[in-house]
PAMARMAR-518968 format. One record per residue (C-alpha): residue in one letter; y, x, z. Coordinates in steps of 0.5 Angstrom, whole numbers, plus 500, padded with zeros to 3 digits. Layout:
PAMARMAR-518968
AYXZ ...
//
This chain:
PAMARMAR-518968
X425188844 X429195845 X428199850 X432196857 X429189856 X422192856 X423196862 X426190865 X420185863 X415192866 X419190872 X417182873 X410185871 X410190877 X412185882 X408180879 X402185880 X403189886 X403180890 X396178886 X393184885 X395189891 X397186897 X390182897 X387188896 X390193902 X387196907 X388196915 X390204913 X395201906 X390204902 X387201895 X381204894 X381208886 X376205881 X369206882 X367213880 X362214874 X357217872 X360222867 X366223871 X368230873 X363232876 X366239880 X370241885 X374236889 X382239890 X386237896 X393236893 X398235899 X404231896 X411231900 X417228899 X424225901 X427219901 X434218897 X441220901 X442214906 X435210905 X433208911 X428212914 X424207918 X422206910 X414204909 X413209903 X407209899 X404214893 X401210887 X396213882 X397211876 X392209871 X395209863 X389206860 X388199864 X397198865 X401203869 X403196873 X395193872 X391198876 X393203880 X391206887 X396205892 X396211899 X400210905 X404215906 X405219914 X413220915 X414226918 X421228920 X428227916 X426222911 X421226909 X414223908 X407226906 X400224903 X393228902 X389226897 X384229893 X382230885 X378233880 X379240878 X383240871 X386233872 X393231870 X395226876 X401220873 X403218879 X410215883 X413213889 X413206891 X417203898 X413198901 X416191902 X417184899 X417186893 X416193894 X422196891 X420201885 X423209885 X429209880 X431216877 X438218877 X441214871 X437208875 X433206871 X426206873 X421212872 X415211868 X410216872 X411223875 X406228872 X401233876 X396238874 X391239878 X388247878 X386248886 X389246893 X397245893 X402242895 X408238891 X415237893 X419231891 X424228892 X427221890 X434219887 X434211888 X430205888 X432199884 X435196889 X440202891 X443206886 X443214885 X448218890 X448225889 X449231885 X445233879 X444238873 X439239867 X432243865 X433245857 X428250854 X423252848 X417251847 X412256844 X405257841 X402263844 X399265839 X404265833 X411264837 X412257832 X414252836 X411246838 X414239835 X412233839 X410235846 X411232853 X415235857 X417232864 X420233871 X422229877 X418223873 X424224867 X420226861 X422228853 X418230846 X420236844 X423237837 X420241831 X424247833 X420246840 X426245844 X427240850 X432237855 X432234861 X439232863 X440228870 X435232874 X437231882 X438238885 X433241888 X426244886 X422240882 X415241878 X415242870 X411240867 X409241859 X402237856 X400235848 X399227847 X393229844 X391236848 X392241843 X395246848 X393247855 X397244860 X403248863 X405247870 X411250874 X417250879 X424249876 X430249881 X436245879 X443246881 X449242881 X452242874 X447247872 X443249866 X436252868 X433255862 X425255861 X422258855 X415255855 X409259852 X403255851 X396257849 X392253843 X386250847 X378249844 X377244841 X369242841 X365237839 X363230844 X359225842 X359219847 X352214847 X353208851 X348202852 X352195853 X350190860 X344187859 X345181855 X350182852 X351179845 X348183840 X353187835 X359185838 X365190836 X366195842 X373200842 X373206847 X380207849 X384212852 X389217855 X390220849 X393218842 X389218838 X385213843 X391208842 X395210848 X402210846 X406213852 X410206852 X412201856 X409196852 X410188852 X406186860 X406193862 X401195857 X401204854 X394202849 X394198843 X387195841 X388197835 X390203835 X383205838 X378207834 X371202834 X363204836 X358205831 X351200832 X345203833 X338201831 X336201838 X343196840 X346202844 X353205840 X356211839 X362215837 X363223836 X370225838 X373232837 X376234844 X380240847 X377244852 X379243859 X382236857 X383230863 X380224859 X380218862 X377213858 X373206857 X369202853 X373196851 X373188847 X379188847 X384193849 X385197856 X386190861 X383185857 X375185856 X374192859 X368194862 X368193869 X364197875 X359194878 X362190883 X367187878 X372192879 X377195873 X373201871 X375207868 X372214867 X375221867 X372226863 X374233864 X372236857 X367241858 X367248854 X362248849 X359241845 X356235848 X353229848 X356224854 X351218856 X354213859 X352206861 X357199862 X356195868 X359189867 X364185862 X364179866 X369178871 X364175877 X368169879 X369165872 X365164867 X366167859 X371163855 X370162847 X376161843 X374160835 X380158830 X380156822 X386159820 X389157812 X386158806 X392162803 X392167809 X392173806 X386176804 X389184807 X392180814 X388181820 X387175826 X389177833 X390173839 X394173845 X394172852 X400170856 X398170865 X406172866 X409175860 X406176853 X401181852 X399186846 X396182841 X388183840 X384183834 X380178833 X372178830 X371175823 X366171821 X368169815 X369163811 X377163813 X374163821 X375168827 X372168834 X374172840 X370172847 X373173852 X370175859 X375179864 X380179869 X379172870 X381174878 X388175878 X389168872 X391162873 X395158868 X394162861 X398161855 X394163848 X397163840 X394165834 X397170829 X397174823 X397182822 X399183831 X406180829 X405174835 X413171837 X413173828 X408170824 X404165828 X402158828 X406154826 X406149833 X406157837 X411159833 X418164836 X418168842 X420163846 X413159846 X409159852 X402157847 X396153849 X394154855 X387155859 X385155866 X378159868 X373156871 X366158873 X363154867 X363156861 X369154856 X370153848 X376153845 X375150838 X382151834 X386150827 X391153824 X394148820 X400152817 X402159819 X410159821 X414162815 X408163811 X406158804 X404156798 X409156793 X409151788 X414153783 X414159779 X419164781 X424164775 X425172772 X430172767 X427177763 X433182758 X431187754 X429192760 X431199759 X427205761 X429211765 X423213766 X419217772 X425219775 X428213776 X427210783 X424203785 X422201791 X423199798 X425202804 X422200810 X426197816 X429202822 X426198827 X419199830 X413197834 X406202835 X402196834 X404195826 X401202825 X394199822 X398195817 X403200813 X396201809 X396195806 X404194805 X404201801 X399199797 X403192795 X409196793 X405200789 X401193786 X409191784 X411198780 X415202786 X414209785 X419211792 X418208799 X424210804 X421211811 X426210817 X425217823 X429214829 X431218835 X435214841 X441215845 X439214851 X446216855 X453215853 X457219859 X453226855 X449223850 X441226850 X439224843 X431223843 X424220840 X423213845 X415212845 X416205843 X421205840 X422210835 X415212831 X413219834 X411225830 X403225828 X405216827 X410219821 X405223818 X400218818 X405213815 X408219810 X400221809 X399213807 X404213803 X402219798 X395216798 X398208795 X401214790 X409213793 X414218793 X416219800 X424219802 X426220809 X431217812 X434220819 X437214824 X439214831 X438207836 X442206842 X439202848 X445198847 X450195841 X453200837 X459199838 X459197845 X457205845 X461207842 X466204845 X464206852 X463214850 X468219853 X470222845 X473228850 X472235847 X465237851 X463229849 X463231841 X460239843 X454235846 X454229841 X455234835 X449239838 X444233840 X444230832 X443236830 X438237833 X435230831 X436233823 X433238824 X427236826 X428231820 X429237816 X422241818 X418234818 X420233811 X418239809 X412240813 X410233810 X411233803 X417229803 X421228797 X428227800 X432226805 X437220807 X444222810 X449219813 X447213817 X451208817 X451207825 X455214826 X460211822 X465213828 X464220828 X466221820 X471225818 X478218819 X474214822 X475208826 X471203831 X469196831 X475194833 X479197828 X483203832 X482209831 X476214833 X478219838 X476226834 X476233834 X481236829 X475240826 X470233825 X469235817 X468242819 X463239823 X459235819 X459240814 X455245818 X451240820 X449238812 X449246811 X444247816 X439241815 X439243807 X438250809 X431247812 X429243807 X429244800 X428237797 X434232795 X439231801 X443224798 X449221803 X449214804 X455210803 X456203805 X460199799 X464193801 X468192795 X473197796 X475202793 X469207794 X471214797 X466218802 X469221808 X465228805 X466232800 X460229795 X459236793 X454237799 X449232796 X445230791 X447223790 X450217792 X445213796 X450206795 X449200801 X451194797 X455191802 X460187797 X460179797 X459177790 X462170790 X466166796 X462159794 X456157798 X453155792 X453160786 X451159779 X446165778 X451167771 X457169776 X453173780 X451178775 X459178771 X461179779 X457185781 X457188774 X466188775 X464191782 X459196779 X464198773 X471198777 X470200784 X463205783 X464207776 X469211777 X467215783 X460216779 X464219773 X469224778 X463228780 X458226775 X453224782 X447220781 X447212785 X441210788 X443203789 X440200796 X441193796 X440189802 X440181801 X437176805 X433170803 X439165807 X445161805 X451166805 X448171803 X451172797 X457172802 X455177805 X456172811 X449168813 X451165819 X450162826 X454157830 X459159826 X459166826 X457171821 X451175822 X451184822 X445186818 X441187824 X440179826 X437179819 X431184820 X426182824 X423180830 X431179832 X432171836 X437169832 X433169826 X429163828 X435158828 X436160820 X435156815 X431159809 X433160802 X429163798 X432162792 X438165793 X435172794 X431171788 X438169784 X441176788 X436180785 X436177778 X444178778 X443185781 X438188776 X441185770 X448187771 X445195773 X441194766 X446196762 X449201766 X445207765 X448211770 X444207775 X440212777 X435207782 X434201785 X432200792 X430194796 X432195803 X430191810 X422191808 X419189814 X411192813 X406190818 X406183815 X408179809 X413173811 X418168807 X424168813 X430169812 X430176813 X432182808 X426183807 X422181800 X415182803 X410177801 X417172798 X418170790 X424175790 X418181790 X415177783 X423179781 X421186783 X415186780 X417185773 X423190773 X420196777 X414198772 X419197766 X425201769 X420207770 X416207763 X410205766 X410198763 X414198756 X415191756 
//
C-alpha cells in the first residue's frame, strides 16, 4: 500500500477508534484518563506544560477543540488520552497538562464532532503527531493549517538546515527532525528540509530514532516564502546498561514467549502508519529470556536521558499487550537514568475482564518451507500487522490470544507464511480483498482448530525442471550472478531478508542488488526524502547490506525514487519551469549523496545509476504520452555534475541503467561517466503466445549481436544484463496482460492487485531464462547476469518477476557456480 492508501485507511481507523474507544470513555470534563502509571515509570518532578493554539483561518470559533496525546506504542489512533481544550479569545484555545521531566510528548489537535475531524497540514494531508520535549514548565504555541474537512489557506514558507554532531562536526544521517507536526530524516550529509511550514513561530524539534543524541528543541519563525536556516549541533548522549526483570500474571502459561516493544527502533517501532493504525512490528521487537524461577529478562544498552515508553507483550503493541489492573491499555515510560540499572517490573494482566481467552491452533502443509515462519492476523476494522505464531512442532503453530476483546465484535482471522498475509496465505483466505474466518468473543473460552490444506501460490511441483545444459564457459569471480531485489518495501520483511540472501548464495550468486528509495512527497516544489514505511530507513539498509555480507554476497546498491502517485501522472502534472528543475536537480542530488556516503560507509560494491522512472528528466526526453519533456538547456550539464559529484563520494563502481526495448540502443549520457552498462532487458523475444523455446534463444542472440554488441564495442564498457521475466503468458511478448491491457513491470511485483487476476506459467519463465543464459553463453563480452524483481520476505510461485521459491531458480542454479568458476561443470 503506497503512502496516500495507508494514510486514508489511518483515517477509517481514527474514526472508527475515536466512536468505540473514546466517546464511551469521556468524562463530564471531555477528558481521557492517560494509562495507569507503573511502577518504574519516571518517577521525578512533574512539568506543567501550557499548549495554546489557534484554529485555521476562517473555522468556526465555536469549535470544540481537543489535545490527544499519543501513545506510538500501542497505535496512534488505538489509545490516546484525549484533554478538553478552554477557548480563550480569537480562535485561540488552551490546555494545562503535566509530564515527566525528560518526556517527549507526540501529540495533535482533534476538533470534536461526529466524527471529529483531524488536524491536516498545509499540504492537506493529515499530520501524523507534533512532537514536544519536556525540560521544565513552559508554554507551547501552535497553530493549525486545516482539518480534513477544510483545506489550507494561507501563507507558508520552509525550515532547512544541518545537523551536526557536536563533538566531531560530522554530520548526522537519519535523524527525526519535525515542526508544525511535518516532520523529515536527515540525509547522510546531516541536511533536512521542511517545506510548506504555515507562517508564524513553531517549535524545532530534532530527536534520534534510537537516542544516540540528546534531544534538540527550539523556536523557528517562518515568513511567507521564506527559508529559515538552522544549523543544529547535537551532543552524543551516554549509553548505559539496563536490565529489565519481570514477573508474568499469576497463572500465566508457564514459557509462553513475551517481547517488549517500544518507542525505539530497535524495540520494533518503525515511525509508520502501518496497516490498522499500528507504528511496532512484533517481529522486529526482540524476545525475553526464561528464567529458572519463571520470571523473564532482558539487558538493553540504552541513552542516558531517553523517554522509553514500553511494554511487555504476546504479541505486538495492541494485540495481547499487558494491560493495567483494571483491564486498561498499559504502557510504561521510563526516563533513562544515568548510571546502569536493574528495572523490576510486574505484569498485571494479559486477559481482557469481559471475554475469556481464544486459542487458535492450525496444521500447516508438510511442504511449508522449513525457514518460513507462521503469523496470524486479525481484522476488527481493517487488517492489521501480522503476529508471529508459537511453534510446536510437527508442522503445528499455536497462538493465544487474551486482549483487547472490549472494543471487537465481529473479527475476521487468516493464516500466512513469513508476515506476507493479503501474498501467501491460505489458500481459501487468500488476496487482500479476503475477510478470513471469523470469530466473535465470548466469556467463555474458545478453540479454534484449523488446517492449512494448501498455501495460495505455493506447491509441490511434480516435474522436474528441464535445464538445457551447454558446455558453460567460466568467467570467473568477477563475472556477476545474482538477483537484485525489488524496489518496493515493507518494515515487516525485515526479519526475512536472512533466509532469502542465504538462498541466493545456496544457488551460486555472488551479487545481491538492494534497492535505496527515497519518495517525492510533492510535485509543486518537489521534497524528495525517506518515507518510514515506505523506503527502508538508514539503520534497516545496513542491517540488509550487513546480512548480505554475512551469506558471502557482494552488495550493489541501487538508488530509486518513489512517488505517492503514478509516475507519469507526476510527471505530467509538474511545473518543469526553471525553480521547478533548481529544485528537482538540488533534491536528488541530495538523495545520491546520501547513497554515495551509505555506500561507502558499508562496504558496498557498486552503485547503480540511472533510474529508469527518471526517464523524464534525461538528456532528449520524453513523456508517457510521447510529447517532448520541457527541459532546461543545460540538462546534461546537469547530470553531469550530478554523477561527478556522487562518484567523488564513493570510490566503487558507478554502472548506469539502460532500459533495451529492441531499438538501437544509445545512452542519453556519455558512457565514459560510468563503469558499465547495467542493461534492463525490455525487449520482446517473439510475437507468438506460445514460443518454442529454440527461437527465443536465435532471437535474443540476434538481439545481443545486432543492437547491443555494437554499443559495447564503441566504448569497450562492461554489460551486466538485468533480466526481468515474469512467470505469465506473454512474457516473452514483454506485454502480460489483463482485460486486454499490457501490464507495466510494476503490476508485476508483488503485492500489487492485479497479480491476483494473472494466470500462472511457470513454464514460460523457465524457457525465457533457458533462452537467455544460452544466447549470453557465447558471448564473452557479457560481463553478468542479474535476476531482477526478487521479492525477498517469502518464496512464491505467482506470476510475478520474481524467481524466489519457482523452477526458473533451478535454471540459476545450475548456471551461476559454473559462469563464476566456483563449479567447473
Amino acid at each position: 500500500m503506497n503512502t496516500a492508501g495507508r494514510r486514508s485507511f489511518y483515517l477509517i481507523v481514527f474514526i472508527f477508534l475515536s466512536a468505540s474507544l473514546l466517546l464511551g470513555a469521556c468524562t463530564t470534563t471531555g477528558n481521557i484518563p492517560a494509562p495507569e502509571a507503573s511502577n518504574s515509570s519516571a518517577s521525578g518532578p512533574l512539568a506543567e506544560i501550557t499548549f495554546d493554539v489557534s484554529l485555521p483561518a476562517g473555522a468556526a470559533a465555536s469549535a470544540s477543540l481537543s489535545l490527544e496525546v499519543l501513545d506510538e506504542v500501542t497505535g496512534l489512533a488505538l489509545n490516546p488520552s484525549r484533554y478538553a481544550m478552554t477557548a480563550i479569545a480569537d480562535g485561540r484555545f488552551s490546555a494545562k497538562l503535566a509530564f515527566a521531566a525528560g518526556s517527549l510528548i507526540k501529540y495533535r489537535y482533534i476538533r470534536e464532532g461526529t466524527p471529529p475531524a483531524v488536524e491536516y497540514d498545509s499540504t492537506n494531508q493529515q499530520i501524523r503527531y507534533r512532537t514536544y520535549h519536556v525540560t521544565g514548565p513552559d508554554q507551547v504555541q501552535d497553530s493549525i493549517a486545516a482539518w480534513n474537512d477544510q483545506p489550507f489557506s494561507g501563507q507558508t514558507g520552509r525550515i532547512r538546515g544541518q545537523v551536526l554532531d557536536a563533538a566531531t562536526n560530522s554530520p548526522i544521517p537519519s535523524l527525526m527532525v519535525s515542526a508544525a507536526g511535518v516532520s523529515t530524516l536527515t540525509a547522510s550529509d546531516g541536511s533536512f528540509l521542511l517545506e510548506g511550514i504555515p507562517v508564524g513561530t513553531h517549535t524545532l524539534v530534532a530527536y534520534s530514532l534510537d537516542g544516540q543524541y540528546v534531544t534538540f528543541q527550539q523556536g523557528a519563525t517562518i515568513a511567507d516564502g521564506a527559508t529559515t536556516p538552522a544549523v543544529i549541533s547535537l551532543n552524543p548522549t551516554q549509553m548505559i546498561t539496563v536490565s529489565f526483570v519481570v514477573k508474568p500474571p499469576q497463572g500465566s502459561l508457564a514459557g509462553i514467549p513475551i517481547r517488549m516493544v517500544g518507542n525505539l527502533f530497535s524495540l520494533g517501532n518503525t515511525y509508520a502508519d502501518l496497516s490498522g493504525g499500528m507504528s511496532v512490528i512484533a517481529s522486529r521487537a526482540p524476545l525475553l529470556t526464561l528464567r529458572d524461577d519463571g520470571s523473564y529478562s532482558i539487558v538493553l544498552t540504552l541513552p542516558a536521558g531517553f523517554d522509553l515508553r514500553y511494554k511487555y507483550t504476546l504479541g505486538d503493541g495492541f494485540w495481547n499487550g499487558e494491560l493495567a489492573t483494571n483491564g486498561n491499555f498499559f504502557t510504561r515510560q521510563l526516563i533513562v537514568p544515568q548510571a546502569d540499572t536493574t528495572i523490576e517490573d510486574q505484569i498485571g494482566t494479559w486477559n481482557a475482564s469481559s471475554s475469556a481467552p481464544i486459542t487458535f491452533t492450525v496444521t500447516v502443509p508438510e511442504n511449508t518451507p522449513a525457514t518460513d515462519s507462521v503469523s496470524i492476523q486479525f481484522n476488527p476494522f481493517g487488517w492489521m500487522e501480522p503476529i508471529p505464531m508459537w511453534p510446536l512442532g510437527n508442522h503445528q503453530y499455536t497462538y493465544i490470544l487474551y486482549n483487547p476483546m472490549g472494543v471487537l465484535g465481529n473479527v475476521g482471522y487468516r493464516y500466512c507464511r513469513n508476515e506476507q498475509c493479503g501474498v501467501a496465505d491460505s489458500v481459501d483466505t487468500a488476496g487482500p480483498a479476503s475477510t478470513g474466518k471469523t470469530f466473535t468473543t465470548s466469556s467463555t473460552v474458545q478453540t479454534f482448530t484449523d488446517t492449512v490444506t494448501e498455501w495460495h501460490w505455493w506447491q509441490t511441483l511434480s516435474e522436474p525442471t528441464t535445464v538445457l545444459a551447454p558446455d558453460i564457459s567460466s568467467r570467473g569471480p568477477a563475472f556477476w550472478a545474482g538477483a537484485e531485489l525489488q524496489s518496493d518495501y515493507n518494515p515487516n520483511w525485515q526479519s526475512h531478508y536472512s533466509a532469502s540472501f542465504q538462498t541466493l548464495k545456496g544457488i551460486g550468486a555472488n551479487y545481491v542488488v538492494i534497492p535505496m528509495t527515497w519518495t517525492f512527497t510533492r510535485d509543486a516544489a518537489p521534497v524528495l526524502k525517506a518515507v518510514p514505511g515506505n523506503d527502508a530507513l538508514w539503520s534497516d539498509l545496513a542491517q540488509q547490506v550487513s546480512l548480505a555480507h554475512e551469506s558471502g554476497l557482494r552488495v550493489v546498491l541501487a538508488p530509486y525514487v518513489q512517488f505517492e502517485v503514478a509516475s507519469q501522472d507526476w510527471w505530467k502534472a509538474a511545473a518543469k519551469d526553471a525553480g521547478w528543475w533548481d529544485r528537482f536537480f538540488e533534491q536528488y542530488a541530495t538523495f545520491l549523496r546520501n547513497a554515495a556516503d551509505f555506500a561507502a560507509q558499508n562496504n558496498v560494491t557498486a552503485l547503480i545509476l540511472g533510474d529508469p522512472s527518471l526517464s523524464p528528466a534525461y538528456p532528449e526526453a520524453t513523456l508517457a504520452n510521447g510529447t517532448p519533456a520541457t527541459q532546461p538547456e543545460d540538462i546534461e550539464a546537469r547530470w553531469e555534475k550530478v554523477i561527478t559529484d556522487t562518484r567523488s563520494r564513493f570510490t566503487g563502481q558507478v554502472l548506469w541503467q539502460q532500459e533495451f526495448t529492441g531499438n538501437p540502443l544509445s545512452s542519453p549520457l556519455p558512457v565514459s561517466l560510468f563503469d558499465a552498462i547495467y542493461l534492463d532487458w525490455a525487449a520482446p523475444l517473439t510475437t507468438s503466445d506460445s514460443p518454442i523455446e529454440s527461437d527465443l534463444e536465435t532471437e535474443f542472440g540476434r538481439l545481443l549481436d545486432e543492437e547491443i554488441a555494437p554499443f559495447q564495442s564503441e566504448d569497450g564498457i562492461p554489460v551486466i544484463l538485468a533480466l526481468n521475466f515474469a512467470s505469465a503468458s506473454g512474457a516473452a511478448r514483454q506485454c502480460v496482460t489483463l482485460n486486454g491491457n499490457c501490464l507495466p513491470d510494476v503490476a508485476l511485483s508483488q503485492p500489487y492487485l492485479e497479480l491476483q487476476n494473472i494466470p500462472v506459467d511457470l513454464q514460460a519463465q523457465v524457457d525465457l531464462y533457458n533462452a537467455a543464459l544460452g544466447a549470453m553463453n557465447t558471448r564473452d563480452w557479457i560481463s553478468g547476469v542479474i535476476t531482477r524483481g526478487f521479492y525477498p520476505p517469502v518464496a512464491l510461485q505467482d506470476a510475478s518477476t520474481s524467481t524466489y521459491g519457482k523452477p526458473a531458480m533451478d535454471i540459476l542454479w545450475y548456471w551461476f557456480p559454473r559462469l563464476t568458476g566456483a563449479n567447473s561443470q
